[in-house]
TIPA-225293 format. One record per residue (C-alpha): residue in one letter; z, y, x. Coordinates in steps of 0.02 Angstrom, whole numbers, plus 50000, padded with zeros to 5 digits. Each point is the difference from the previous one (the first is absolute). Layout:
REM residues N
{r A {Z Y X}}
...
//
This chain:
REM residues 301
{r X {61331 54029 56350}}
{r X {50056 50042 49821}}
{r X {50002 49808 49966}}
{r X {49825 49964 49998}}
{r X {49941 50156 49885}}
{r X {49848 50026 50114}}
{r X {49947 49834 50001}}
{r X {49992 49996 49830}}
{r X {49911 50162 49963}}
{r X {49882 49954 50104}}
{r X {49926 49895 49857}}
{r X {50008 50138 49847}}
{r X {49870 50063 49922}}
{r X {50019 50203 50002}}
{r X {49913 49980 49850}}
{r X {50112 49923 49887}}
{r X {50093 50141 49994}}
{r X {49878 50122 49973}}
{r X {50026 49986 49825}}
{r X {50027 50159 49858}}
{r X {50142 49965 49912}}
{r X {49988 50167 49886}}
{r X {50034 49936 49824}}
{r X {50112 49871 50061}}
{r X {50228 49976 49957}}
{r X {50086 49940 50159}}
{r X {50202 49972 49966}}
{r X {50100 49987 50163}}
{r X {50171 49975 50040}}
{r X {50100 50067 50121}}
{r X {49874 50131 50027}}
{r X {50091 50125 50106}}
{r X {50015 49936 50171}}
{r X {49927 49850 50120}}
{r X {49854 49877 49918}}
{r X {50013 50060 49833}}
{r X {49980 50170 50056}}
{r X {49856 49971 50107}}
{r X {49920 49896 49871}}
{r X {50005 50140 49876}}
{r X {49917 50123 50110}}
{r X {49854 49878 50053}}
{r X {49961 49981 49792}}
{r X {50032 50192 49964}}
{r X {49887 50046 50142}}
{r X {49867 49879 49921}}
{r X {50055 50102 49822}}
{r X {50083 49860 49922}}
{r X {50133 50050 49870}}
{r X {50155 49979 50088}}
{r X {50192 49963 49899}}
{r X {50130 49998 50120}}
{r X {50156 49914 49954}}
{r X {50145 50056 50086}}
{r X {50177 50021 50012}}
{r X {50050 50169 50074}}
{r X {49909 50125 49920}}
{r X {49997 50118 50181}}
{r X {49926 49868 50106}}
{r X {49878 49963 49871}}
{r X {49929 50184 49954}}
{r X {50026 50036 50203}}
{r X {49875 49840 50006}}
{r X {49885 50061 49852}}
{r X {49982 50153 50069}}
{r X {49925 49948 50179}}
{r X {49888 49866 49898}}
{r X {49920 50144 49893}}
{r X {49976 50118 50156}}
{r X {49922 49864 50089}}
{r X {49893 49921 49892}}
{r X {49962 50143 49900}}
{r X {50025 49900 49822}}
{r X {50106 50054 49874}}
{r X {50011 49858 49925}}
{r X {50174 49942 50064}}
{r X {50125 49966 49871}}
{r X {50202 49982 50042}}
{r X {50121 49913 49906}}
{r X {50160 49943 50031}}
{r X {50057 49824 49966}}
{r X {50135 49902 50103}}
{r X {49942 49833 49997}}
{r X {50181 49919 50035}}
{r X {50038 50072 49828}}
{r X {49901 49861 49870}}
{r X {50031 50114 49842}}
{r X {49911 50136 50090}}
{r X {49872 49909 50069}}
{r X {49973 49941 49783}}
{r X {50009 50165 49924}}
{r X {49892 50081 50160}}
{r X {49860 49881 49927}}
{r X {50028 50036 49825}}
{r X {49956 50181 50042}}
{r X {49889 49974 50121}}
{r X {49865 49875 49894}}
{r X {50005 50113 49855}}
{r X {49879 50126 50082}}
{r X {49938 49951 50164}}
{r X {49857 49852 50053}}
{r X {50034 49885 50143}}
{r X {49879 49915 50107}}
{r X {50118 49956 50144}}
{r X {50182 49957 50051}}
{r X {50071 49995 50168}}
{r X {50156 49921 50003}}
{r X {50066 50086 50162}}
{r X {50185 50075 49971}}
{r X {50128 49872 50101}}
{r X {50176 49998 50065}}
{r X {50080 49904 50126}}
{r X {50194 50031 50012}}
{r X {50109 49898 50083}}
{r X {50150 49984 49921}}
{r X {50016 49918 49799}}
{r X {50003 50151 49909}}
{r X {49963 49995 49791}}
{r X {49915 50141 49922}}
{r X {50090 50074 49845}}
{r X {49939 49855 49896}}
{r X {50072 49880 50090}}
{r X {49842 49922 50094}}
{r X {50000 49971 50188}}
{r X {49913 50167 50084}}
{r X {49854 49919 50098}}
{r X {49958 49900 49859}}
{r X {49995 50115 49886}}
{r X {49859 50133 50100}}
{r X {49916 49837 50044}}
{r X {49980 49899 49883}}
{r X {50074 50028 49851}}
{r X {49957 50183 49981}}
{r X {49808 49948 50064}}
{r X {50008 49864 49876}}
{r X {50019 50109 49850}}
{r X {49900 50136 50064}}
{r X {49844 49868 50010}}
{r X {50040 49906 49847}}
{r X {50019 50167 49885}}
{r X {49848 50081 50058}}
{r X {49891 49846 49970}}
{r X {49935 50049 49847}}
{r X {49947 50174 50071}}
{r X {49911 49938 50149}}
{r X {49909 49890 49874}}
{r X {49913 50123 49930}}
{r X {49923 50064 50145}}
{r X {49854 49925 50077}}
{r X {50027 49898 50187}}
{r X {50182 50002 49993}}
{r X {50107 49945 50133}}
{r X {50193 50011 50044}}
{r X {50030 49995 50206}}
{r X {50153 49973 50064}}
{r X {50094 50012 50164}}
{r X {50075 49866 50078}}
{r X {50024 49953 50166}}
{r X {49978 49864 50130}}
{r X {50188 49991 49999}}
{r X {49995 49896 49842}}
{r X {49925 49839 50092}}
{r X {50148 49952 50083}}
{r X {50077 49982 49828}}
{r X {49992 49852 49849}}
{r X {50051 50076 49828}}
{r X {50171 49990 49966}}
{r X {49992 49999 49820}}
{r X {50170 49964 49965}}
{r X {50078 50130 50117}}
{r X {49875 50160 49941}}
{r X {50137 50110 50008}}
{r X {50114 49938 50156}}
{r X {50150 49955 49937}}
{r X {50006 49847 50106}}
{r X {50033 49996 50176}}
{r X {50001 50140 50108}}
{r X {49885 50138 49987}}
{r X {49862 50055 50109}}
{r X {49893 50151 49952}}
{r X {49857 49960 50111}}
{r X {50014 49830 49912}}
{r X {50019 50075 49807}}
{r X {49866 50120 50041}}
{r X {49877 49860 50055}}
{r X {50042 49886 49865}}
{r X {49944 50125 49883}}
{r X {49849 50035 50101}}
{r X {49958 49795 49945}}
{r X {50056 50025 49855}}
{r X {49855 50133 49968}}
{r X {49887 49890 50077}}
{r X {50040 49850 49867}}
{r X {49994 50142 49866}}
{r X {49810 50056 50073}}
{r X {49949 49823 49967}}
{r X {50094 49962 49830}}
{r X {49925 50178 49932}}
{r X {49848 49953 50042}}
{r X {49963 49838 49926}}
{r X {50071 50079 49837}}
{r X {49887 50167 50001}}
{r X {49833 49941 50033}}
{r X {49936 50198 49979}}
{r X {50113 50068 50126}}
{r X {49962 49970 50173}}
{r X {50179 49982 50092}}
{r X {50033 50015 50189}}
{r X {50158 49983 50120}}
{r X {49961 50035 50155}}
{r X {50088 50044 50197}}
{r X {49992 50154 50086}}
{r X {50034 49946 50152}}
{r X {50146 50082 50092}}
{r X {50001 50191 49988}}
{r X {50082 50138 50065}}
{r X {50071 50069 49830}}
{r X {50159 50082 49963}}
{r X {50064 49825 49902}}
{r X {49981 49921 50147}}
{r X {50100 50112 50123}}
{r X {50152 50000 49872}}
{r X {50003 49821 49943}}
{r X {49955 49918 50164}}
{r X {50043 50121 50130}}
{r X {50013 49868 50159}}
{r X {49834 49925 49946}}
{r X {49940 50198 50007}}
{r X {50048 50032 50170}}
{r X {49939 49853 50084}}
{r X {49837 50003 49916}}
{r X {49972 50165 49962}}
{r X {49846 50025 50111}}
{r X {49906 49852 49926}}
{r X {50024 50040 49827}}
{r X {49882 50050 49899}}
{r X {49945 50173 49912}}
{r X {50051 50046 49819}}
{r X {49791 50005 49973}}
{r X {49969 49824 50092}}
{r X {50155 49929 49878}}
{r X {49901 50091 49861}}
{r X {49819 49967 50020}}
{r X {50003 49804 49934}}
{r X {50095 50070 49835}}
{r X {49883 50136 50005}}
{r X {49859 49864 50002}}
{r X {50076 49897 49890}}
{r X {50026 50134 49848}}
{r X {49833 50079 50014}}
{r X {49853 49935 50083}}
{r X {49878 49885 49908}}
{r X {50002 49863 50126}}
{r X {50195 49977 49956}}
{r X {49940 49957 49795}}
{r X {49881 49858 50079}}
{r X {50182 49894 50058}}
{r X {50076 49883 49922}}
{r X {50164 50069 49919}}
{r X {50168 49945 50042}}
{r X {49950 49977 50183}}
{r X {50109 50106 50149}}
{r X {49926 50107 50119}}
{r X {50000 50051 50179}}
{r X {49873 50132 50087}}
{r X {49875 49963 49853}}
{r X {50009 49814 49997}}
{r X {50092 49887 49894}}
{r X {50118 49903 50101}}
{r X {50127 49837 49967}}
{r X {50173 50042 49926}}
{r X {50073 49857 50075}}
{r X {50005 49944 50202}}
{r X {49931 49865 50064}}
{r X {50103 49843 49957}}
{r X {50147 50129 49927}}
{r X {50116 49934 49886}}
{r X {49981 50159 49915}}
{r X {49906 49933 49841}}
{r X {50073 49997 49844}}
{r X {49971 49881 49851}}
{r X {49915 50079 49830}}
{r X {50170 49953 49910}}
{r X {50102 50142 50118}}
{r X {49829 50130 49976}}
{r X {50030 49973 49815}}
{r X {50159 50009 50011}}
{r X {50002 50155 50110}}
{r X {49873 50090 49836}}
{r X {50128 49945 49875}}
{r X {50135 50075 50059}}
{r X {49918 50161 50048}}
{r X {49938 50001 49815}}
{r X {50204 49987 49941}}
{r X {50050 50124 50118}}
{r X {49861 50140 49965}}
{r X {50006 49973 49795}}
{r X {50213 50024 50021}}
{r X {49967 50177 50076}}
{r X {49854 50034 49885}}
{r X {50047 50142 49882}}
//
């Protein structure tokens, strides 16, 4: 039941997450509903600062609001980015580094639609939430989070992404027909290959992609609602998708792994299948960086 959560708890350690995180930035994206949400709650209740990034301003105070009452901290912060929208995601950092610290960024916010749509800038929806926006939101606020002391940047993937090889010369899908569930997890590898690149270039920051495992969240009714209703009673809880992000951006065994690695229920696990031919070569990774680089610096005002 709830693909193999209780299994895998049954090795925690409570203790890693009795931690105080008073003192302590946490940035997350997509804050209002699902994994992010739950994820915020577990770090306010612990009275972490919390910045929620979201897009509708009424989900997100709705969402502040129970996260205060519950945990009793005030220190829950709104603002209101769309992170299909690269100039805002830019200027939101701008702002943003000029008087706040940062200890922590979870990458969380993601879209999967399933036809190509392009966002007023002309970029392909999914990968602009996925990886483009995520890509500039990382890369701007490196030189905040390295000013803080134990950094790290976590970010959401999902186990979706092993059935796919970077396609580095189709990021945006003009070729061939499109498949959201495809686009979606090709971007989800694409934030894997991103984990690793980051993290052999910031040697300060500890970076981590990791897989919730299958969750019953409000993404996943809309974008997959046939997968939903078939396995809606062995999904998992918004908490059980949260806790290993929740262990990853704040307790002290987390800062003892090796960055770059991905995650599952607390343990770092292979990004690639057994004899997949989902590997790509350090040419396409490169390659992948580069033109991620071109793309954010054209939107940068």
């Amino acid at each position: 039941i709830f693909l193999g959560y209780e299994a895998a708890a049954k090795r925690f350690n409570p203790a890693d997450l009795e931690v105080n995180l008073s003192g302590r930035s946490f940035m997350v994206t997509g804050a209002n509903s699902g994994i992010g949400k739950a994820t915020a709650q577990e770090i306010a209740n612990r009275g972490g600062t919390v910045h929620m990034l979201c897009r509708n301003k009424g989900r997100a105070d709705a969402a502040k609001e129970e996260i205060v009452e519950k945990s009793k901290n005030q220190e829950v912060h709104v603002h209101i980015v769309d992170m299909s929208n690269m100039r805002q995601v830019w200027e939101f950092v701008e702002t943003f580094s000029q008087n706040n610290t940062l200890h922590v960024l979870i990458n969380n916010a993601g879209c999967m639609i399933n036809q190509r749509e392009l966002t007023d800038e002309g970029i392909e929806k999914n990968f602009a939430t996925n990886t483009l926006g995520t890509f500039i939101l990382t890369k701007a606020l490196i030189p905040l989070l390295k000013k803080a002391t134990d950094p790290r940047v976590v970010t959401v993937s999902s186990g979706g992404m092993l059935t796919q090889k970077l396609d580095v010369d189709n990021l945006q899908f003009e070729k061939g027909t499109f498949d959201g569930t495809m686009a979606y997890a090709q971007n989800k590898r694409q934030q894997v290959i991103l984990t690793e690149a980051w993290a052999a270039q910031h040697k300060e920051i500890h970076f981590f992609s990791m897989h919730p495992g299958w969750a019953d969240t409000p993404a996943v009714q809309t974008s997959m609602p046939s997968f939903h209703a078939k396995m809606q009673s062995r999904l998992r809880t918004e908490a059980m998708g949260a806790d290993t992000v929740v262990w990853l951006a704040a307790s002290p065994s987390a800062s003892k792994q090796k960055s770059g690695l991905f995650f599952q229920d607390r343990t770092a696990v292979a990004t690639h299948l057994p004899l997949a031919a989902s590997k790509s070569s350090p040419q396409e990774e490169e390659k992948l960086v580069i033109v991620l680089e071109e793309l954010a610096q054209k939107f940068k005002p």
